[in-house]
N, C-alpha and C positions, 0 to 999 in steps of 0.2 A: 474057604468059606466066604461066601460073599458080603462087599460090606453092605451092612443094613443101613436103607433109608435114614435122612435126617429128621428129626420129628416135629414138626410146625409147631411145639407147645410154645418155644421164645416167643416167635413172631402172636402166638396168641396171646401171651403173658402180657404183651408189649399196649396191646390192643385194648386189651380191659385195663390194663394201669393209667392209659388217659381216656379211656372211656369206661368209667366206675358201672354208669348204668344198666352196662350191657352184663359185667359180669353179676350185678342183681339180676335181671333178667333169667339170665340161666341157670338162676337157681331158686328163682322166684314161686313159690308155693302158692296153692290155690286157697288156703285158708283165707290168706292176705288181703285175697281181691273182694270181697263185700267191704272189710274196713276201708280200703284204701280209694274205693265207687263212694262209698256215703263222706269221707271226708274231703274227695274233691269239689262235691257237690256243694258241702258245706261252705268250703272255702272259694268256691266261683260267688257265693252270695254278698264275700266282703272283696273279692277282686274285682268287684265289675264299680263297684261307688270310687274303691279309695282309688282304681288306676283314673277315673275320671279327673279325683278332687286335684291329686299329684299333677297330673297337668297341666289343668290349670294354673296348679296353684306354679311350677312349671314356666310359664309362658309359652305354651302349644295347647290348638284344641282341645278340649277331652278325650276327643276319639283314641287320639294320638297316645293316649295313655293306656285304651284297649290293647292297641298295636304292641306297646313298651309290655304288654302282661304275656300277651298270647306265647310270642318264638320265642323268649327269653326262657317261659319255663318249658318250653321243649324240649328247647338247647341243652339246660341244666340237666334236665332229667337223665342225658346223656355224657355229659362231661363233667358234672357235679359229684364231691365226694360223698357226699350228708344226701342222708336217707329220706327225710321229712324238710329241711329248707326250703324254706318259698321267698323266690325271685320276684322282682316288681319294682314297678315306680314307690319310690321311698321320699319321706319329708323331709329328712335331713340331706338328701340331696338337691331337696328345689329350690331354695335359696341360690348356690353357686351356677343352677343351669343357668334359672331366671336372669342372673347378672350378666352373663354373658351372653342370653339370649337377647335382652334387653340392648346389649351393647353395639350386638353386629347384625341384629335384623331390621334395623329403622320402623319399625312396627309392622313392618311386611309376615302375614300366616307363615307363607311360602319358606322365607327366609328365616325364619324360626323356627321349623320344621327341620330345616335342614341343616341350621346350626347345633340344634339339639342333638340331632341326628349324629353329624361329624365328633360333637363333642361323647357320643357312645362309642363310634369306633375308635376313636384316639384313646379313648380309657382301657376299650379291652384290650386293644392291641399291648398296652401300657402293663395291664395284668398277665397276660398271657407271656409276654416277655421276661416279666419279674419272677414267674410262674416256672418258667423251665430254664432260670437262672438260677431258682433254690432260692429266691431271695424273699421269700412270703416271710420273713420276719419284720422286714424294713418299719413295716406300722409298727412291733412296737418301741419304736425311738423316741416315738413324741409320749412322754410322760404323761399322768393320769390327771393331774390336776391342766396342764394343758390341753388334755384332750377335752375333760371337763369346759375349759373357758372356751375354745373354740364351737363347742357344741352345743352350750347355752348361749353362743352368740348367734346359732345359726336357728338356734329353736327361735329365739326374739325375732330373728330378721323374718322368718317365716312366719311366725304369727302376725307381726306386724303390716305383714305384705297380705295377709287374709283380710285383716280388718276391715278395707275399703269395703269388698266384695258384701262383709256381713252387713254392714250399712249401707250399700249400695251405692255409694259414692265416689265417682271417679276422681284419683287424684293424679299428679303429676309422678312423683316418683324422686329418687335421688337420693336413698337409704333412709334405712330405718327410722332415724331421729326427726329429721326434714319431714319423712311420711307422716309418723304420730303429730306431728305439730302442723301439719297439713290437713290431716282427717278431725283433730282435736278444734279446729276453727270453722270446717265445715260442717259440723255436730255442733256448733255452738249457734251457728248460720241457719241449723232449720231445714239441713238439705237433705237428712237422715229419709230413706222409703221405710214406711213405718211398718209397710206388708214385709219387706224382706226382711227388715232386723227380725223381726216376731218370728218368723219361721226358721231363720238363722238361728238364731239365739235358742228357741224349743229347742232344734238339732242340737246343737251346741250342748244343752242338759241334759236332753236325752243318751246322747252318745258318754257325756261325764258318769250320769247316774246308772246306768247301766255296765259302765267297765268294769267294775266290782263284782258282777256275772260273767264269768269267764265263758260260761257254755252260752250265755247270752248273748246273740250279733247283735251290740249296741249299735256301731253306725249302721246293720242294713237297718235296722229297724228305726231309727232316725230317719236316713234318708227315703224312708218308704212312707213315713208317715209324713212327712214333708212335701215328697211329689203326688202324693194322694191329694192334702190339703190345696194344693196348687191347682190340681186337676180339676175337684172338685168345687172349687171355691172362684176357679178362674183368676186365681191372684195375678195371673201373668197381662191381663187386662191393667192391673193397679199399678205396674210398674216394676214387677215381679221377675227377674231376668232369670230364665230356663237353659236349659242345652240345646232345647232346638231337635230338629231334626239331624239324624247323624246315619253317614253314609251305610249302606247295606252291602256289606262283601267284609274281603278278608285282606291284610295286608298286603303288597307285593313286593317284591326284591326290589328296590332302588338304590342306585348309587348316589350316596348324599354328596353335593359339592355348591358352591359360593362361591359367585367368583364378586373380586371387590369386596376382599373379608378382608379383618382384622387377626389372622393366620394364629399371630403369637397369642390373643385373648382366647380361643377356641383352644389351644392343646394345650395350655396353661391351666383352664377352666377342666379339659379334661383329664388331665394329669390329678387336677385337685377331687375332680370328683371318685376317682379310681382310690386314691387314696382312701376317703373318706368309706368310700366303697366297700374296702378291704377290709378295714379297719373294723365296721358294723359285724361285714359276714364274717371273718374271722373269731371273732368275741360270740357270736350268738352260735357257731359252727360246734365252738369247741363245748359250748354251755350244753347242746343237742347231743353234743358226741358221748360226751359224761351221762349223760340220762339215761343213754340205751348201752351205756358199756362197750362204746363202738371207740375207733381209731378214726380222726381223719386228717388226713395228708395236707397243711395247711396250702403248700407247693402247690397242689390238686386242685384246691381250694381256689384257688388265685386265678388258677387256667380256667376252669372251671367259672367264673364270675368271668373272666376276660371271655372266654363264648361265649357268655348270654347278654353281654355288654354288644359283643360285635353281629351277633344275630340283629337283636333290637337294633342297633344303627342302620342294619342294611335291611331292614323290615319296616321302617317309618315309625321307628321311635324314638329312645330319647336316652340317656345313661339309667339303671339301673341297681337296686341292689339287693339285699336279703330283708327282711319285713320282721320288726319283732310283734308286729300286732296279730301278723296273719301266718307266720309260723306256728304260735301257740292253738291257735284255730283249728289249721291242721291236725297239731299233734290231741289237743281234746277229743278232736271228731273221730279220731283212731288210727290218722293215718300210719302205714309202716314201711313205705317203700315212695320212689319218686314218681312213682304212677301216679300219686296222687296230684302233682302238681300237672299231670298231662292231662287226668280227667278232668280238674280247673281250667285249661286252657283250652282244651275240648270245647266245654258249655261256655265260657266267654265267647267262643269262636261260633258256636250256634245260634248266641243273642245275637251275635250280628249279622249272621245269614239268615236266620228265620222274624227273630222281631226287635228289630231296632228301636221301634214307633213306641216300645213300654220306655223310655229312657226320653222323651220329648218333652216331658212337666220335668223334671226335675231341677230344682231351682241353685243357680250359682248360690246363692247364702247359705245353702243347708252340705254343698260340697265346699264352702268355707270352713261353714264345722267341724266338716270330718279333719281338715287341715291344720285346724286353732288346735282340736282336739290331742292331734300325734303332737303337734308341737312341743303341747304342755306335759305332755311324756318326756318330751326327750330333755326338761329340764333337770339338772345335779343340781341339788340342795344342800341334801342330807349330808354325802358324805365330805362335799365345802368345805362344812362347820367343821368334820372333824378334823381334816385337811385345816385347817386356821387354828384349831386347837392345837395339834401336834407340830404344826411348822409353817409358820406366817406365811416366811417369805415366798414358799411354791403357792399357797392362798393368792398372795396381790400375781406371781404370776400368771395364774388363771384368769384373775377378774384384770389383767391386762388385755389377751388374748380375745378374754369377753368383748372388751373394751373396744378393741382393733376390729373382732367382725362388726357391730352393731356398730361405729363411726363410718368406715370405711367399705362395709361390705364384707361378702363370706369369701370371695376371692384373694381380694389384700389381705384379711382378717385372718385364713391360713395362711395366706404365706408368712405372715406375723408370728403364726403360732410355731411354723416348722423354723423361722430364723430364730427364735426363743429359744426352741430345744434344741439348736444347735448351739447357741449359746451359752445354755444352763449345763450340756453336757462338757462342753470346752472350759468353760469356770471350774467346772469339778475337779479339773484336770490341773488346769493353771496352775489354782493356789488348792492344792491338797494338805491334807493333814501331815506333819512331819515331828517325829521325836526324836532326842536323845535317850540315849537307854541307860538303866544302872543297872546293879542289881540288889535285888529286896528281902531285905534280911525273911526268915520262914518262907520264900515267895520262891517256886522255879522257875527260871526264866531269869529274862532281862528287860526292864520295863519302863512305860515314860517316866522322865523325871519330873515333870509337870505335875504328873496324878501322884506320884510321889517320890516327894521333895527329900523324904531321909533314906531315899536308894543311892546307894555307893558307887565311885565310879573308880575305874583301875587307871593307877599312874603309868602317863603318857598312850591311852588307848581312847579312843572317840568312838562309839557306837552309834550310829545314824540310822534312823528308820525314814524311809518315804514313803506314803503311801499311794500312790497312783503310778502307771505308766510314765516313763520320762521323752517327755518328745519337746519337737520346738517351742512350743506355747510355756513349759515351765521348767527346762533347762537352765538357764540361768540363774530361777529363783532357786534350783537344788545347788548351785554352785554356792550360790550367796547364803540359805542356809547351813548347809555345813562347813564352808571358812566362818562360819559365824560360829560356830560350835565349838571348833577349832580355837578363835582365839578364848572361848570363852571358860575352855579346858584348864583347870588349875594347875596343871604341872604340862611341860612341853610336851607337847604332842609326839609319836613317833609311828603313831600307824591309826588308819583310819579304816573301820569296816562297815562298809554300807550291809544293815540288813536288809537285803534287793526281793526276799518273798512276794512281796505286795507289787513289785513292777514287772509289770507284764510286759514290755514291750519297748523298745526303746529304736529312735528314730535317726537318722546322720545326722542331724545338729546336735542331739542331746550324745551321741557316741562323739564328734570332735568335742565335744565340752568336755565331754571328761576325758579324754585324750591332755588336754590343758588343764583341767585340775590336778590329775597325777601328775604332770610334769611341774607344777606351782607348788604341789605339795615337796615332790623330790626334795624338790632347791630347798625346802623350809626342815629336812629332814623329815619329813613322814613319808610313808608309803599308805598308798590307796588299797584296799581288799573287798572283799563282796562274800557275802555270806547267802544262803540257799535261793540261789539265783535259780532260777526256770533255764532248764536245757534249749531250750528255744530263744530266750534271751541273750544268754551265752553265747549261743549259734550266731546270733548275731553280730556281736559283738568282733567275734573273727572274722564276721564278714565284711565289717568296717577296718578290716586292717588295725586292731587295736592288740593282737597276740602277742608282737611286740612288747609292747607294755605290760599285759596283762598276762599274766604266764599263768599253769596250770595254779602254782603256789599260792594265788592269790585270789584263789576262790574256794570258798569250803561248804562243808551239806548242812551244817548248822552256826546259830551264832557261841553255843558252847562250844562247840570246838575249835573256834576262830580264836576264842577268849582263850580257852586253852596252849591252843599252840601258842600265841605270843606270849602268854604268862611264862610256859616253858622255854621260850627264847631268853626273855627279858629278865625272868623270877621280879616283875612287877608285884606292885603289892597294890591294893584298892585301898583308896581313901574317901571318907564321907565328905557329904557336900556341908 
């Protein structure tokens, strides 16, 4: 009998697994498609203001934030896990472009375009990498109260950086604090355009007053009622600064490049904003995925933003990320599938083929707004306080972090925040929690003597608990607590059992330490043991050449049976403390 053909399902299987899209696609229902036409429509009305404001607010044209809307959510639509996610220029990323846009384009369009640009492909390439390394957890390393600080520091730099625009007044620049105390003496000077604040500012209310309406487009309807009053008022006569005329067509492929760059500021800047990136769409990912009862792949995830990050770079845009203003848009107007962010990208793409010319009033103050607006979104308050109520010290290291982006920028200010959490995870580690154990009379088990003091300890036996992994950073301190235990033992010591449950993990400096503890203890007459030590630890353990020492005898599956056996070596008896 002949062998039967191989069957292409792998190579298909393969195919839908990093392009999620496609296997929507083919299974895609026609119910779906009226939701999925009225919700993109919906959502081109808030993609076409905020990808403008983002740019700006940015440091690139506006257009350039058309550009950053359009191939991004194409891309996604195709290599994106999540069903309803909408990609785009985001506020919490404009901060970190602007710095480094600021930094390597001498105020040249050109050179800003194309830093922005590079700093999109360095990110996705950065996601996409991390993506099919399995490593889409990495964001969450940096703890919640540091993300907090970092993120209210990036909301202030961002609002901050709006403010000139709403007053119309150009300032020099040089962070946050410098700018307030820059714009706060030219408001005091008389230099305020009284036509731009007024319609800034309307925006600005309008957009607040209306967020409380969720089926409501607070900012199209802000900026609509802004570039009306501009048009019809001719405020652009008064001093009124517009968007102008903006090019008619559609993106093209460009290879973005700089020569006479600052190389390390650009992939630093994009590395930071990939994080940041991640960080957003992951959280808002999983928040979407729970709604509809759906899985999604965070690994996917990652690849998934890494294309629509490296589309946008090689399309004349800018880094990218998931939108929680204009997600929820979506999901209100019905969307159910990623078609929706295609028929978005669709009618953004038609505004600029068929009429550019409706986008020529619209006034930089009122796409301030939109900007102050997201801002003051992305501030933590609430949960701060509770954070300061339950545990100070992660409190001051948020308003550290705060501290780091608004002095020094969103650039330095994460890197601030990721050597913090490296930090605050390696302190955890350092100095961990450590007990002696007794045992407690009505009580099973064996327990701190700290928590309590009238738990009995058995003559000549030391019971030591560590809690954290033993590696180089707090090896020594577990040496120096348990000889401390040791001498503090009322009757001489003759065997000591680390209960090892809580260490996970142990590294060659912390395996030669206790190579020299047990041989220190020998000479003193005790012997070292280890009670429900992790099979993996253990493994390890022989793999440091420590079997030698450590023989099968000297490890047991619990610490009652540890206490057991020497008691029936010894016929020890326990004595109170």
């Amino acid at each position: 009998m002949p062998a039967s053909s191989p069957t292409p399902a792998p190579v298909d299987s393969a195919v839908t697994r990093w392009m999620p899209g496609l296997s929507v696609l083919r299974s895609y229902q026609a119910a779906w498609l009226p939701n999925d036409l009225a919700a993109g429509l919906a959502l081109a009305a808030m993609l076409v203001p905020v990808g403008i404001a983002y740019a700006e607010a940015s440091g690139v044209p506006g257009i350039y934030g058309l550009y950053a809307t359009i191939v991004p959510l194409l891309a996604y639509a195709i290599f994106g896990p999540s069903r309803i996610l909408v990609l785009g220029p985001d506020s919490a990323l404009a901060a970190p472009i602007l710095a480094v846009v600021l930094s390597v384009s001498g105020g040249d369009p050109v050179r800003a375009v194309a830093a922005a640009s590079l700093m999109a492909v360095i990110a996705g390439l950065v996601c996409i990498v991390l993506g099919l390394l399995r490593l889409g957890f990495i964001t969450e390393l940096l703890s919640k109260p540091i993300r907090y600080g970092y993120m209210n520091g990036i909301a202030l730099t961002v609002l901050v950086s709006q403010l000139p625009k709403l007053f119309a007044i150009p300032i020099e620049g040089g962070g946050p604090l410098r700018e307030l105390w820059q714009l706060g003496r030219a408001v005091a000077d008389g230099k305020t355009n009284g036509y731009a604040f007024a319609v800034g500012a309307a925006s600005l209310v309008t957009i607040l007053l209306l967020k409380r309406f969720k089926r409501v487009p607070g900012i199209l309807v802000g900026v609509v009622l802004a570039t009306l009053a501009v048009s019809i008022f001719r405020l652009d006569v008064h001093g009124v600064k517009v968007l102008g005329e903006i090019p008619q067509g559609l993106p093209t492929f460009t290879w973005p490049w700089l020569d006479n760059a600052d190389w390390l500021t650009i992939i630093v800047g994009g590395g930071a904003v990939a994080m940041i990136s991640f960080a957003d769409t992951s959280v808002l990912s999983r928040t979407y995925a729970a709604r509809t009862h759906s899985h999604v792949d965070p690994n996917q995830e990652m690849v998934g933003l890494g294309v629509a990050n490296l589309a946008a770079g090689f399309f004349q845009g800018f880094p990218i990320s998931s939108s929680a203003s204009r997600t929820p848009v979506a999901e209100a107007a019905g969307a159910r599938t990623q078609l929706t962010g295609v028929v978005g990208a669709a009618a953004v793409a038609l505004l600029l083929l068929l009429a550019p010319d409706l986008l020529r009033y619209l006034p930089n103050s009122a796409l301030a707004a939109v900007v102050i607006a997201a801002a003051i979104g992305l501030f933590e308050i609430k949960d701060l306080r509770r954070i300061y109520r339950i545990q100070q010290w992660e409190f001051w290291l948020s308003m550290l972090c705060f501290a780091g982006v608004a002095a020094f920028g969103a650039i330095p200010g994460i890197g601030l925040a990721v050597v913090i959490a490296i930090i605050e995870f390696l302190w955890d580690g350092w100095r961990p929690h450590f007990a002696v154990l007794g045992r407690v009379p009505n009580l099973r088990g064996y327990h701190d003597l700290k928590r309590y003091p009238d738990a009995a300890l058995i003559d000549g036996l030391v019971l030591f608990r560590w809690d954290a992994p033993l590696f180089f950073a707090n090896a020594e301190l577990f040496q120096q607590r348990l000889l401390e235990a040791v001498d503090a033992s009322p009757t001489p010591v003759r065997r000591v059992v680390v209960a090892a449950e809580p260490v996970t993990s142990v590294d060659v400096t912390a395996a030669d330490m206790l190579r020299e503890l047990a041989q220190h203890l020998s000479k003193e007459g005790a012997a070292l043991h280890f009670a429900e030590m992790k099979d993996p630890v253990r493994d390890k353990l022989k793999r440091f050449e420590l079997a030698e020492i450590f023989g099968d005898d000297h490890f047991h599956p619990t610490v009652e049976s540890a206490v057991e056996l020497y008691l029936g070596k010894t016929g020890a008896d326990g004595c109170e403390q």
